[in-house]
N, C-alpha and C positions, 0 to 999 in steps of 0.2 A: 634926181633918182629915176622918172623917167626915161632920161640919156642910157641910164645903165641897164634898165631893163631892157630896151630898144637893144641895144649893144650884146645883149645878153643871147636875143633871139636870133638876131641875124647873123650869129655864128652856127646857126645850126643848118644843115640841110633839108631834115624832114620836119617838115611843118608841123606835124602830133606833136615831136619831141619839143619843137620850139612853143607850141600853147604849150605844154605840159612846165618847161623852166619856167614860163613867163607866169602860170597860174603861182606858182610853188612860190615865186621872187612877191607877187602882191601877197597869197596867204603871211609871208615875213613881215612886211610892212602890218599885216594888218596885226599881229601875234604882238609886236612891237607896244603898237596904238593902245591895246587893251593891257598888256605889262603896264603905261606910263600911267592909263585912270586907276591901277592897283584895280586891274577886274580880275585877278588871281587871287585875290584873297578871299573873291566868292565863287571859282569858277575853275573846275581840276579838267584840264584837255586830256582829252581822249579818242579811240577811235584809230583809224588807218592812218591818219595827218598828223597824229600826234606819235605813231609807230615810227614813221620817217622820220621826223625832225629828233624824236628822242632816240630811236636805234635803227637809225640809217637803213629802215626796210625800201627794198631795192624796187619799190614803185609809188608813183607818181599819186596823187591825190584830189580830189575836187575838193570838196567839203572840208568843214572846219568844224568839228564836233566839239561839246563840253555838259558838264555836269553839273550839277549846282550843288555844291557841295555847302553854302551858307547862305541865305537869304539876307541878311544882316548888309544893308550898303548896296545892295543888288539895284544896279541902273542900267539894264539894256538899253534903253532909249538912248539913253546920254553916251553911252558907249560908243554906240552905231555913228553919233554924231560925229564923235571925234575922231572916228576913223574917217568919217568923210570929209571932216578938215584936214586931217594928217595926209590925206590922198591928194587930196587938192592943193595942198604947200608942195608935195611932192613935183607936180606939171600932171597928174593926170585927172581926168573928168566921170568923178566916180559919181553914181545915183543909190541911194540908201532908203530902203525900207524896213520897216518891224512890227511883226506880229506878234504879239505875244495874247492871245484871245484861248490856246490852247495850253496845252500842258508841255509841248514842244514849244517854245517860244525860237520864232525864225525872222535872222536879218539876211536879207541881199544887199552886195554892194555888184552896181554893176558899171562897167567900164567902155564910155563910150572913145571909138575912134582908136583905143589902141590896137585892135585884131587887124585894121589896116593898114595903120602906121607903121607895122612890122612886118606885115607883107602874109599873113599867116590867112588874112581873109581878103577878099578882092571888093565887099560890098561895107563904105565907109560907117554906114548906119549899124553895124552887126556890132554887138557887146559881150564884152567877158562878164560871166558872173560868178560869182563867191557866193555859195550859200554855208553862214553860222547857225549852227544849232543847238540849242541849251533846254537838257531835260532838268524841268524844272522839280521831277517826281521822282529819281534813278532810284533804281531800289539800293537796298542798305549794304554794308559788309566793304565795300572797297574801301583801298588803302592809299594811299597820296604821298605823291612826292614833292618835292621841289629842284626844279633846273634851270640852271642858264645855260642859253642856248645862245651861238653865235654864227649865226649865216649873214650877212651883208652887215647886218647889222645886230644888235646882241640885249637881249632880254630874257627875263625871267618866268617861266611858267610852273603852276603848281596841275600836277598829271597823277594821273592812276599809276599807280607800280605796275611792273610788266607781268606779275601775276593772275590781278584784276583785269586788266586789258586782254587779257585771254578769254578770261572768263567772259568778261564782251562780245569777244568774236564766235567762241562755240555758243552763245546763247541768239546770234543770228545765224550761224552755221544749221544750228538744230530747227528755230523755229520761224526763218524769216518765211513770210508768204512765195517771195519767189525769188529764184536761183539769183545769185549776185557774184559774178566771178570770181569778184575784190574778195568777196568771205573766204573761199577758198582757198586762193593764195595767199594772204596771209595765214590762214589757217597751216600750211605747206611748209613757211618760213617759221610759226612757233613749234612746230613739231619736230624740225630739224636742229634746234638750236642746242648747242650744246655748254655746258650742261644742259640736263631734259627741264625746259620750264614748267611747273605747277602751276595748276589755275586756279584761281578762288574761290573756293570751294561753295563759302558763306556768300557771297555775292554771286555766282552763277546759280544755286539753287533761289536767293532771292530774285533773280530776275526772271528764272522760270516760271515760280509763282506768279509773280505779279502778273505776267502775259498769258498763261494758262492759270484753270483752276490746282487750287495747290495739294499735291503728292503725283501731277499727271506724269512730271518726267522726276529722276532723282538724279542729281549734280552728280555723285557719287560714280554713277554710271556713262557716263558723259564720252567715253570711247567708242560705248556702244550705241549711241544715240546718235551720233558722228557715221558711222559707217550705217545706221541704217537708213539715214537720210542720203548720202554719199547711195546708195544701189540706187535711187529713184531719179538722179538727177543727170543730165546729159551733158558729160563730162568735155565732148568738145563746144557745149556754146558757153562754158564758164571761161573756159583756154582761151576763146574767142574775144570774150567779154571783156578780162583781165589784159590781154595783151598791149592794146595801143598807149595802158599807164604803166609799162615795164620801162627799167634801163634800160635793158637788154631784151628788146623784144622775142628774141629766139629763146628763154627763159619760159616762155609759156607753155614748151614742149614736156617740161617737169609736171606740170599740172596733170596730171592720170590717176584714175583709179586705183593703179595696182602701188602707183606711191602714195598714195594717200593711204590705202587699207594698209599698206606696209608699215608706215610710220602708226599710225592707228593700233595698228594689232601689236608694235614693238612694247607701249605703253601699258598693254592690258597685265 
């Protein structure tokens, strides 16, 4: 599997785009690993990573986010392990850590010698890494799915419906501490989606709570919460931000104010 990944990147010409395959090709393998220990039957993917591989949104991803939807069987530890078997039968030399000391529980798997091997970095000692992350506290109201999913290889994840997972994204849109361009273009791609997607009503007003004191924002309003954070924030270093994990990196020219408020105000 190594061979293919190797194979995978060196048809590319621009080295972003070729880290950005080669990240996407290991998050598979590693989605795969946690399918086989059945870590889906306590464990709903979510987030940007989980927007791609379930509705083909048209950028790239670091991270691998998840919820804990059951504590019952819950074995981070042992999970983490078997991916770094699974990675190591593959031909690559992955290095695995786990925290679980907070309420965010976080593994790295990091990958020595492949960013050279591919030609994407010049210095043999530089490492890829993967960071998974499992809220071990999400607040309540989301709804879950189950899918098989089929990139190189083919497993089963249980995920948020794309309602909840909105409701995700405008609850960092609204309250993250600082500008993150990814929030915004996704935010860009559920507003345009057609049909018009609803969001969670019950799980983005729970999540406001939880991070603020509770009546401060209301879910209900959440168009306008959206644009009144959208005035404060400098719409070309989010454009900037998002761009080098586009397909199509000239795609980040849609990222604007006036199509955001547009889509924003179509809603109201």
């Amino acid at each position: 599997m190594k061979e293919q990944a190797l194979s995978l990147v060196r048809g590319t010409k621009d080295p972003g785009q070729g880290l950005n395959l080669l990240r996407e090709y290991l998050q598979t393998l590693i989605l795969r690993s946690l399918h086989e220990c059945e870590a889906f039957r306590n464990l709903a993917f979510v987030g940007g990573t989980a927007l791609r591989f379930l509705h083909n949104l048209p950028r790239y991803s670091e991270d691998l986010d998840f919820s804990l939807e059951s504590e019952n069987g819950y074995a981070g530890m042992e999970w983490m392990a078997k991916i770094k078997r699974d990675l190591s039968l593959a031909g690559f030399d992955p290095h695995v850590t786990w925290n679980d000391s907070t309420t965010i529980h976080t593994g790295w798997v990091r990958l020595a010698g492949i960013l050279y091997d591919t030609g994407i970095s010049g210095a043999p000692g530089q490492k890829l890494a993967i960071k998974l992350e499992i809220d071990t506290r999400p607040p309540g109201g989301a709804r879950c799915e189950k899918t098989i999913i089929t990139r190189t290889v083919t497993f089963l994840v249980q995920h948020y419906d794309l309602p909840s997972m909105m409701a995700g994204k405008l609850h960092a849109a609204i309250t993250r501490k600082y500008v993150k361009g990814r929030d915004w273009y996704d935010l860009l791609w559920y507003l345009s989606q057609r049909p018009p997607v609803e969001p969670n009503l019950p799980l983005l007003q729970n999540a406001l709570d939880q991070t603020h004191r509770p009546a401060k924002y209301d879910a209900r309003e959440w168009q306008s919460l959206v644009i009144r954070r959208l005035a404060s924030i400098d719409i070309k270093d989010i454009a900037g931000d998002v761009q080098p994990f586009l397909e199509h990196p000239q795609d980040a020219s849609l990222l604007t104010r006036e199509n955001l408020s547009g889509l924003l105000s179509a809603r109201k």
